[in-house]
N, C-alpha and C positions, 0 to 999 in steps of 0.2 A: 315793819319798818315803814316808816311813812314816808311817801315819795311826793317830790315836790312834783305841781300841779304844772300844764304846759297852758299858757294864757295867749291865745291868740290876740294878736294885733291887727287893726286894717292896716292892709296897703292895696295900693291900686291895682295890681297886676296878682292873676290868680300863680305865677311864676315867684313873685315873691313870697308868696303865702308860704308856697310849698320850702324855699329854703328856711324861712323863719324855722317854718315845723320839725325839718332835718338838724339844723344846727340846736333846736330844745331837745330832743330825741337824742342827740351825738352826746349832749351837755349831761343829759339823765344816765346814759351808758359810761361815759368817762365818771360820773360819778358816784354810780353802782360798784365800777369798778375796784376803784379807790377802797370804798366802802369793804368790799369783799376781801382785799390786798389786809385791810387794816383787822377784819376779822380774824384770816387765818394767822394773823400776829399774836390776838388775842387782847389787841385794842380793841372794843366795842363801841362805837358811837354813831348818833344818828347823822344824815344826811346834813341837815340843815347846822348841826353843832361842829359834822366834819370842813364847812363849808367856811364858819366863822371862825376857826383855828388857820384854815390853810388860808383868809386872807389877812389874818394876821401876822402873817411870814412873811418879812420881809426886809431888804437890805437896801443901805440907804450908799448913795454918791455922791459925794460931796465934791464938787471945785476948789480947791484951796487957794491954789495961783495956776500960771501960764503952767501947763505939762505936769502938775501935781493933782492928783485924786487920790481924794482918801475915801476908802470905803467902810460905812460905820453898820454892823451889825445890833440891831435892838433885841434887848434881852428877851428869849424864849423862857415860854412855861413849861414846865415837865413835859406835860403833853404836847405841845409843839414839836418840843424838840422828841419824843415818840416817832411823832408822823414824821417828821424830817427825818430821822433814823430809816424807818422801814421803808418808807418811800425813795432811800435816796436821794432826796433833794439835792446833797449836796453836789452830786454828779452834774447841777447845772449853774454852779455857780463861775464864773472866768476864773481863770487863774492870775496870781497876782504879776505874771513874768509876761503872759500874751493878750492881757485884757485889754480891750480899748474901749473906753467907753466916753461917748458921746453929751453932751450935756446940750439943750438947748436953753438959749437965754432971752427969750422976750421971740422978737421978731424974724427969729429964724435965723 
């Protein structure tokens, strides 16, 4: 499996260093994880390929008027919808009765 490379960046304080380092290290483990979750499935795929499916997920909100949103789902590919299966994604979607969702529009 080829795992993606950890690239340090400057920053001025040897304190920052070290979170940078922790949050690529966290980013690499949540993504092993993944990786492993989607194995014992019997989905096979690399990091980099699991990486460009799951940000292809995604749900869109629309304003329509005052107190109306409509929420538009973009069509998945088999394999998206795989990972969304096994992953349960949908466990974090709102529901349509308690959702509140927020929209900003320009200047806050």
């Amino acid at each position: 499996m080829d795992c993606p490379r950890i690239q340090l960046i400057r920053h001025w304080t040897n304190s920052n260093t070290w979170v940078y380092a922790l949050i690529c290290v966290l980013s690499l483990l949540v993504l092993k994880l993944l990786t492993r979750t989607l194995d014992t499935a019997e989905l096979h795929m690399s990091p980099d390929v699991l990486r460009m499916e799951l940000s292809d997920i995604e749900a869109i909100y629309l304003k329509m008027a005052p107190g109306h949103i409509r929420r538009v789902l973009p069509q998945r590919s088999t394999v998206q919808q795989q990972i969304f299966d096994i992953l349960r994604l949908g466990r974090y979607e709102p529901s349509r009765t308690t959702a509140t969702v927020h929209l900003h529009t320009g200047n806050g």
